[in-house]
C-alpha positions in Angstrom: -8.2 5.1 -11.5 -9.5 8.4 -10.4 -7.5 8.5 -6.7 -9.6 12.1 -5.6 -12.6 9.6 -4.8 -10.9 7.6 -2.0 -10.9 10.1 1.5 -8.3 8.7 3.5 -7.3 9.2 7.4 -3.8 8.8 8.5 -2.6 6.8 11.2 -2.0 10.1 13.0 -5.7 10.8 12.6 -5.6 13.7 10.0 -8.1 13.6 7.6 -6.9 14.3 3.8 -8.3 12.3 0.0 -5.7 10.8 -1.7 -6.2 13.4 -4.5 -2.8 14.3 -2.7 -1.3 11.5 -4.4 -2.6 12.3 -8.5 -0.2 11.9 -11.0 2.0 9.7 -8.8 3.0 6.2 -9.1 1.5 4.7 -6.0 2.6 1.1 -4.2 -0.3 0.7 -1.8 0.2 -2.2 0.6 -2.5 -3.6 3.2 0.2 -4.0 6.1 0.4 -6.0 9.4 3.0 -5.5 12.3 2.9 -9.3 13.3 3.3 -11.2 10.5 6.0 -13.2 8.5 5.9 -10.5 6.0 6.2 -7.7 8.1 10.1 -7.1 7.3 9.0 -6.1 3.8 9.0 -2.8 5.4 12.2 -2.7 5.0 12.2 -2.7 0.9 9.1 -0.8 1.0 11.1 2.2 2.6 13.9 2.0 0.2 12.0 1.7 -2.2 10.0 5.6 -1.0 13.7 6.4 -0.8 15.1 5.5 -3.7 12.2 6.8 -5.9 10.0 9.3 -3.7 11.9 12.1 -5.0 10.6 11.6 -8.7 6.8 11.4 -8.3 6.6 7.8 -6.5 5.3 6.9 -3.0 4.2 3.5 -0.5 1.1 4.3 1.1 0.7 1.5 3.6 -2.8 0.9 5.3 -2.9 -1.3 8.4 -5.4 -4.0 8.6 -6.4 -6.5 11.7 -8.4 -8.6 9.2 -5.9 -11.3 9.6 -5.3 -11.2 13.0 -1.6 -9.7 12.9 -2.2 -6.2 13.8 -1.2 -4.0 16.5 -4.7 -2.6 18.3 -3.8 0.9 18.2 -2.8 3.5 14.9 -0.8 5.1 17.7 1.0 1.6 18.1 1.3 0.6 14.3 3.0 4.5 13.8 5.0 4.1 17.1 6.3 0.2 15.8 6.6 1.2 11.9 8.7 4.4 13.0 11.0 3.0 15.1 11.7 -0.3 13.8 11.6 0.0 10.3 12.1 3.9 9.6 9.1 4.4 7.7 8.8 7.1 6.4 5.8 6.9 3.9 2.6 7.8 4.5 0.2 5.0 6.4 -3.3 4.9 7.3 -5.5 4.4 9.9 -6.6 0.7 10.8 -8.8 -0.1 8.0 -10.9 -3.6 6.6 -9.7 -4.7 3.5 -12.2 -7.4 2.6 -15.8 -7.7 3.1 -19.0 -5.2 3.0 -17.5 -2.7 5.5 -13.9 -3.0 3.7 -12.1 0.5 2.5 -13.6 2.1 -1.0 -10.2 1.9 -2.4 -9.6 -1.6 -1.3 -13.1 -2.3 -2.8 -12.1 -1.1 -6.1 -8.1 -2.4 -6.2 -9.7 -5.9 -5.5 -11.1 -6.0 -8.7 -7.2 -6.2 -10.5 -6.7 -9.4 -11.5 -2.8 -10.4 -10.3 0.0 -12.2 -12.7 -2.5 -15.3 -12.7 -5.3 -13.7 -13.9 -7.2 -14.0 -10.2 -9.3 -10.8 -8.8 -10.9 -10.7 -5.5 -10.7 -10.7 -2.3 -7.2 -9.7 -0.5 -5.5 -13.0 0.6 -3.1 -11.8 2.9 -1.1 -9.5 4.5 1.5 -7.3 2.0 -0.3 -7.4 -0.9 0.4 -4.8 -3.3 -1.4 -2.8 -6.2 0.9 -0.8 -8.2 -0.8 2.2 -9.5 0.4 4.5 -12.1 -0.7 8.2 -13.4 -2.4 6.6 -16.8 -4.4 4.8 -14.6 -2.9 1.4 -15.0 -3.1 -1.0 -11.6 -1.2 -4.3 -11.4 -1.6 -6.9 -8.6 1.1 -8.6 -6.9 0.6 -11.2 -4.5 2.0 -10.8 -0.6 5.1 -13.4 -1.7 6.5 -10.6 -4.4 8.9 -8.6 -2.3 8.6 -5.2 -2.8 11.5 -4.8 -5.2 11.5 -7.5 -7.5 11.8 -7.0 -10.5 8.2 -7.0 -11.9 7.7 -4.2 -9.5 10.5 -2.3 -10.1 10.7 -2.6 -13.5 7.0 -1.1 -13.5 7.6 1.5 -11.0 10.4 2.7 -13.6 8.0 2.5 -16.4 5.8 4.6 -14.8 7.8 7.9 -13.6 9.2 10.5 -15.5 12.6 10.1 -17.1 
């Protein structure tokens, strides 16, 4: 997936692409701050800890579209920061699903997950897993961020 496409605004409200982000294994993450998987934060930081110093990073971006969002990015930085030490970048509020739902999120959507089922986003803390060949796998908002399917890929993926 060619990532230099995708423009991207932060939660801080700089504008970058996330041509930043070529040639590193990405875990991006639609987020919420009130929902029953919001304290996968957690393992989403260690893992941009554990593994952000050899080409790998979360990129989380915040969506309402369930209802479980903070109505501010000033609010969804201030929470993320000083609850859950994150650390990794996050973007602005964005859709996730739908006609008016983020170019990136239009084009992840189309991975199928473990099950072989594409489309829409179903909830909160899903992930798509995205590597420097290209490759994108799906895993469903119940896969903790460091199970092994993910971590065993994110491994893959970097450099030795």
């Amino acid at each position: 997936m060619d990532l230099s496409a995708f423009d991207l605004v932060t939660v801080h409200g700089t504008r970058t692409t996330l041509a930043d982000f070529t040639g590193k294994v990405l875990l991006v993450v639609n987020v919420a701050s009130r929902c029953g998987f919001t304290p996968q934060y957690e393992k989403l930081e260690q893992l941009q800890r554990r593994y952000g110093d050899r080409g790998f990073s979360v990129i989380g971006f915040p969506s309402n579209q369930f209802l479980q969002e903070l109505g501010s990015d000033d609010a969804i930085a201030e929470y993320c920061s000083t609850t859950w030490g994150v650390t990794f970048p996050m973007s602005e509020r964005v859709r996730v699903n739908g006609s008016s739902r983020h170019p990136l999120f239009a084009e992840l959507t189309k991975t199928p997950d473990a099950t072989g089922r594409a489309g829409k986003v179903r909830w909160n803390f899903e992930k798509f897993l995205l590597t420097p060949t290209g490759d994108v796998f799906r895993f469903r908002s119940s896969t903790e961020p460091d199970a092994p399917e993910i971590v065993e890929r994110i491994e893959a993926a970097l450099p030795s």
